[in-house]
N, C-alpha and C positions, 0 to 999 in steps of 0.2 A: 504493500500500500504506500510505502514512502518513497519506493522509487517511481510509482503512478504519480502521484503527488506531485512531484518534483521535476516530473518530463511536464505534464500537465499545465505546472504554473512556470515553467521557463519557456513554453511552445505556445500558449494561450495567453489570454488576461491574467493580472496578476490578481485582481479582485471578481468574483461573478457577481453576480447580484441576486436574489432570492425574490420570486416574484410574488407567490400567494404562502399562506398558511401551509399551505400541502407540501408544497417545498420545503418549507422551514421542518417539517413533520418530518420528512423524508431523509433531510440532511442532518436529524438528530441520531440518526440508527448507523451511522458513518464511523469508523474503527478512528480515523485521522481529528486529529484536536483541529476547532474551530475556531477560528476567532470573528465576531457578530459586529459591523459599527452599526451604529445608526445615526445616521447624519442627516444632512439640509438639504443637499444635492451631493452628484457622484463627481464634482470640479474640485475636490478639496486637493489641494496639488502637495499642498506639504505630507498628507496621509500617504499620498501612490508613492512621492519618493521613498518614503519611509518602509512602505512594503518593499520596493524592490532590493533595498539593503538587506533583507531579512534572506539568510539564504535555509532555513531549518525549513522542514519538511511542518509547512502548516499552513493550513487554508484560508483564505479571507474573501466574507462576504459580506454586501453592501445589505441593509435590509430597507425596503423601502416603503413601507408601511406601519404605521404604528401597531394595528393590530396584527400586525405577524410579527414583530417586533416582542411584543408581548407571549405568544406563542413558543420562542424560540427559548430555550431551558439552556440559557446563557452557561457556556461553561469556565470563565472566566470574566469577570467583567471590565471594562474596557476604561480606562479612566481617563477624561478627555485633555491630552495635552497638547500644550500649542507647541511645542517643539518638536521638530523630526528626531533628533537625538534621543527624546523622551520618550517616542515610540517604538523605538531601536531597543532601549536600553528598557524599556518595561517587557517589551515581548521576550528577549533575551533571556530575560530574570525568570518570566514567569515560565519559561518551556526549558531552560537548562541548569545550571546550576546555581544555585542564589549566592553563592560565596568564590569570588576564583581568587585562585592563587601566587602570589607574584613569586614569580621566578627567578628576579636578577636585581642586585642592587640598580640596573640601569633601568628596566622596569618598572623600578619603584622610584626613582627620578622621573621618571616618563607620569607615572601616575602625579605628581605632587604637581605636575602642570595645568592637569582637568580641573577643571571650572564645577565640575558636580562633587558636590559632598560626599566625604570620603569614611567609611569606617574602617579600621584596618584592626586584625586580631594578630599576635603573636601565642602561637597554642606549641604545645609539648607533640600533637600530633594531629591529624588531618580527621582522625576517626573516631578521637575518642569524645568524651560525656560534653567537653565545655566546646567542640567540635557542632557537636548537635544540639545542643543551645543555642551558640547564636545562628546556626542554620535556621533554627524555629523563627527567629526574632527577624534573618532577614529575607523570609519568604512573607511576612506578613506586613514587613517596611516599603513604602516609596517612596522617592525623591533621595535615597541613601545607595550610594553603590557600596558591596561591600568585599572585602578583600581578607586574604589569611596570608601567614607564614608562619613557617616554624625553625628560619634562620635567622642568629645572632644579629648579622651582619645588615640584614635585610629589614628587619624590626628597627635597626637602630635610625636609619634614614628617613625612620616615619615617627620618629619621635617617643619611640617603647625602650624606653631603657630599664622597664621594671622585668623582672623572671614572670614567665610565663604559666598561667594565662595574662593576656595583659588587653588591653583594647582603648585604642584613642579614635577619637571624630577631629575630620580634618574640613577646615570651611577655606572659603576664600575670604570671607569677609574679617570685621573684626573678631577676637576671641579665635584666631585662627586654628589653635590646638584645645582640645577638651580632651581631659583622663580619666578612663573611667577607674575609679576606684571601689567600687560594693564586688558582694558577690557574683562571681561566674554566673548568673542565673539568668533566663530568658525574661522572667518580671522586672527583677533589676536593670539589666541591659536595656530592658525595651523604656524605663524608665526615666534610664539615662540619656538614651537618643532624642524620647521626647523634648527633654529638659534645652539640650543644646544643640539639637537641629538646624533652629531657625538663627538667624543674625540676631546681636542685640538690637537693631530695627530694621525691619522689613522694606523694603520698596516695595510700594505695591504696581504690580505689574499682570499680564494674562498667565503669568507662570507659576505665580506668588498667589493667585487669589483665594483659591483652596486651601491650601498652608492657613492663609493667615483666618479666613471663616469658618473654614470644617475643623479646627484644630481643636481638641480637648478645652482649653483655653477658650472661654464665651465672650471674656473682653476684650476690645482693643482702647488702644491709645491712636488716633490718629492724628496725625499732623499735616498740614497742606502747607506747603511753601513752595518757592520757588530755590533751587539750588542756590545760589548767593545768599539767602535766608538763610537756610538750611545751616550752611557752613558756621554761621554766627551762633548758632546755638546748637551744634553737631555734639559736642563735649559732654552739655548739661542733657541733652536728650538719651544719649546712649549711657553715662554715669546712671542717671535715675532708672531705664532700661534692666538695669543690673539688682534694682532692691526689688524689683515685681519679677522675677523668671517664673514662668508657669502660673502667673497667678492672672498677667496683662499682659498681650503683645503688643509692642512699639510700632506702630506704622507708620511710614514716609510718603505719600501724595503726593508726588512730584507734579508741581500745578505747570512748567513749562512744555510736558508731554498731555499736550489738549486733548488727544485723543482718546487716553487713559483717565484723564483727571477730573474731563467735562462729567462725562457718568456717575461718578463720584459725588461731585458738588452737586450737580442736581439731585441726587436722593439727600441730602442733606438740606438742598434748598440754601448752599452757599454759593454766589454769582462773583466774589469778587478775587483778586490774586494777594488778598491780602495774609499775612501768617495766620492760622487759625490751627485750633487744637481742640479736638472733640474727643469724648468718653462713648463707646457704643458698646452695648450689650446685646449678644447676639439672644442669649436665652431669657430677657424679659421684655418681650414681647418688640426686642429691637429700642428699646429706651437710649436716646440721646443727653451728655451733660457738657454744655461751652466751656472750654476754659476761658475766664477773663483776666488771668494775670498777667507777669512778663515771664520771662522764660529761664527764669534763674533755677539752678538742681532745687535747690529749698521748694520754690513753688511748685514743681512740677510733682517733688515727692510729695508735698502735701494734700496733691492734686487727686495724683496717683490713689492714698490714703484713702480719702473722700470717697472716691469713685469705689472700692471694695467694701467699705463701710457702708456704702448705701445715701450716704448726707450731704450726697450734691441736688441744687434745685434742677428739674427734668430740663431739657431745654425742647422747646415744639417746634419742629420746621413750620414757617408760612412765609405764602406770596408777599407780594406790598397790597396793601388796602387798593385796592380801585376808585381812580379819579371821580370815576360815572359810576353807578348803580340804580339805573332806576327802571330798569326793566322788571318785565311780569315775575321773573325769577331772579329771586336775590344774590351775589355773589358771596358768598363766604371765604375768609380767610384765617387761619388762625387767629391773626391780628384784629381781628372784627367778631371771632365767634365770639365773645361776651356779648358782646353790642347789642348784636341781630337775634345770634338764635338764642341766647339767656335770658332777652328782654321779656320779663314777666308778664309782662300786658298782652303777649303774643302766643296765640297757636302758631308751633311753626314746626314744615313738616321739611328734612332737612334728606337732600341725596349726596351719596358720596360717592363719587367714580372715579373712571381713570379716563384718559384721552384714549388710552390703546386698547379698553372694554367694550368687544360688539354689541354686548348688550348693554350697555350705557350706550352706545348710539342708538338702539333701537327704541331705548324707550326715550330718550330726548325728543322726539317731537312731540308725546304726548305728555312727557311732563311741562313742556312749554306750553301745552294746550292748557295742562291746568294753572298753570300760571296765570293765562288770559281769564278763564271763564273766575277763579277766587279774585283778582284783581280789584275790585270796590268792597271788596269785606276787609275794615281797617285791623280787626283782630285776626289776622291770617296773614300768614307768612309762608311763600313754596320759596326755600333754597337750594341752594347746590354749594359743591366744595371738594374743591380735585383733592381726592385721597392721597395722590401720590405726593404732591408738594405742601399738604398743609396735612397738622395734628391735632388733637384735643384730648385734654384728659377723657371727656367722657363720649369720647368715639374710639367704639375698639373696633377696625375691622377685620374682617375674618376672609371677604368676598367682593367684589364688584358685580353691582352698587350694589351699596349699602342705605337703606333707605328707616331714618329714624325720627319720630314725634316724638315733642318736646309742646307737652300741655302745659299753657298758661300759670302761674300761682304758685307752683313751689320748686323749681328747675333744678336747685340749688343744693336739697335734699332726696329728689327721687330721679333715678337713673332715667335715661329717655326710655320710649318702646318702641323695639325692632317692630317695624310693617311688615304683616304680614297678608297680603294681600292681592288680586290683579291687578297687573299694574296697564289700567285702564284708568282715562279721566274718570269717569262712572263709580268705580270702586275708589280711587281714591278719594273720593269728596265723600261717598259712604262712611268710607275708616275716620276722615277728619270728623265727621259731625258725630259720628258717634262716641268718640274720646275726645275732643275738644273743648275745653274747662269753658269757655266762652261762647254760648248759645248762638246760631245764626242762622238766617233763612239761606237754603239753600237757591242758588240761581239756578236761571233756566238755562242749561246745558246744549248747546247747538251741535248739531250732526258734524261729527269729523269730515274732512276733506279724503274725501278717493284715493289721490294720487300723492301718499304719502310715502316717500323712501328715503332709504336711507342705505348708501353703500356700502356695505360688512366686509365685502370682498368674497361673501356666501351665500349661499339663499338660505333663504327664511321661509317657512311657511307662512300663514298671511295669520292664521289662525294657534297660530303653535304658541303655547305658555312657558316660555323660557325660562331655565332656572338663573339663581347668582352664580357668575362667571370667578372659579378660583384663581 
């Protein structure tokens, strides 16, 4: 089967493509390891080069369907890297040995030139208990290449000058040598890697973004500067870096790589190139904390402090307040939610979307419909408030859109309530008048217009009861 394989993908494609379920069915009962992408289109130019490096007897297939995608009893999973190198050096790992060997003090000069993080073991022998240990540790590690010896001479060029077992992490960055000193053990080891993997601070980059969000570690520190910023305060940011290991990762937002940094600032809802340093929490529900100090090690550890302790004020991303507001539906901004939807005198029925939600555009015309027809009832309030660049403590959303009333008299004290309802003008003015603290005749309701649409980029049934878009 591996010399079929191998005539196969040197004479043909180097990737097929899988076209239904049945396929994907068929190609599960296959003796030869598979490896599955599932991509955008089949132009991804850095993937093809990366296969044709690959010369091991192993098959690659495109899958082009979500639900066969799902069908397919993935037997590796494929982790998306933006480097050719990285798809070299993962398929490498995962189909032959997870540990090789260096052979030659010149070798391991060779090695101390690579750019990718290094583990190197000095072991007494190739086979034995602390052998298979850290085998365990680096079949279940990536982003770490990992290496053995079991000569003097050869340990000593990577920095092991302790009697073996011994094991150092080698970086490019600062902290360029770490020792591991615990027990030979696969918990320990693996506990050690965690610890000093990453740089004392990150660049964030398409390479670095999983490092720094999927990491064990739920907090960041980040920093947005422009590199000449950076430098003025490089000392006190990577010092303070060193009292949080494992508890905060440090990150860098290079604001002069736009391409990288724009995405960034806007989920933050920061527009400008100014130095800025934010607290984020991946695991409470994504909570932001400003820093407002200067950048001295004192403030930053104190900073630091604060943010694990819990005793920083939240900080809420929002738009600027809008010049104009006086249309049928209200604009909401952070900066304005007290104002508008708190205002006690007011039923207000409050949507929360995103620009890139079909179903926020689908129901945009007819919540503007209701805008029009509540219009002269002074106790009623229809707004809206893009989810994505504005917050509130008392919007949690889970969905797009998110659609919440906020009954007149006590706002202050009792949580809104999630609408549940069609979302039809008809149903909606129902839901208002029946929970609305403030009594009102209802108006007379004009026949919707025919030719209403709106471009999804999909069809829609006319009649189809959409659910919220995750």
């Amino acid at each position: 089967d591996g010399i079929v394989a191998w005539v196969k993908k040197k004479t043909g494609p180097a990737i097929s493509v899988v076209k239904s379920s049945a396929d994907a069915e068929e190609l599960l009962k296959e003796e030869t390891p598979l490896a599955v992408a599932f991509l955008d289109d089949f132009e991804v130019d850095g993937f093809l080069c990366s296969i044709k490096h690959i010369t091991c007897c192993f098959q690659f297939f495109f899958v082009v369907e979500n639900y066969i995608f799902l069908h397919v009893n993935i037997i590796m999973l494929f982790f998306p890297f933006h480097l050719d190198d990285g798809i070299v050096a993962w398929v490498k790992k995962k189909t032959g040995p997870a540990i090789s060997v260096v052979k030659s003090s010149a070798d391991a000069e060779e090695l101390l030139k690579e750019e990718t993080t290094l583990a190197v073991a000095f072991l007494d022998d190739f086979e034995g208990k602390d052998a298979k240990e850290l085998t365990a540790v680096a079949r279940q590690e990536d982003g770490i290449l990992f290496y053995m010896t079991v000569d003097v001479d050869i340990a000593k060029v990577f920095g092991l000058n302790k009697k073996a077992p011994a094991l150092v992490l080698l970086k490019k960055q600062n902290e360029k040598l770490s020792t591991f000193d615990g027990a030979f053990e696969r918990k320990e080891i693996s506990g050690f890697l965690s610890a000093n993997k990453l740089p004392l601070v990150v660049t964030f980059s398409h390479e670095t973004a999983s490092a720094i969000f999927e990491d064990e570690v739920s907090r960041q520190l980040l920093l947005f500067a422009l590199p000449e910023e950076f430098e003025k305060i490089r000392d006190n940011f990577e010092e303070a870096a060193k009292s949080f290991k494992r508890k905060i990762i440090f990150v860098l937002v290079d604001l002069a790589n736009k391409q990288l940094a724009t995405p960034v600032l806007d989920f933050f809802a920061l527009t400008t190139d100014e130095t800025k340093m934010i607290g984020f929490s991946v695991d409470e529900n994504g909570r932001k904390f400003m820093y407002s100090g200067d950048f001295s090690l004192d403030s930053i550890k104190v900073f630091g402090e604060k943010f694990l302790t819990g005793d920083l004020p939240r900080y809420l991303k929002s738009e600027p307040i809008p010049h104009k507001n006086d249309g049928d539906v209200k604009i909401v901004v952070s900066n304005s939610f007290d104002d508008i939807v708190l205002d006690e005198t007011k039923d207000v029925l409050l949507e929360v979307y995103a620009p890139w939600c079909g179903h926020c555009k689908k129901l945009e015309p007819e919540y503007n419909r209701l805008g029009e027809v509540l219009r002269n009832i002074p106790s009623i309030v229809i707004a809206k408030m893009d989810g994505t660049k504005n917050e509130h403590a008392l919007v949690q959303v889970k969905g797009f859109p998110t659609i919440l009333f906020f009954p007149a008299g006590n706002k202050s004290k009792e949580p809104p309530l999630s609408v549940d309802t069609d979302r039809t003008v008809e149903a909606f003015v129902e839901y208002i008048k029946k929970n609305a603290a403030i009594p009102f005749t209802v108006p007379e309701i004009p026949e919707a217009k025919q030719d209403v649409s709106v471009d999804l980029g999909m069809e829609v049934e006319a009649d189809q009861n959409f659910k919220d878009e995750l």
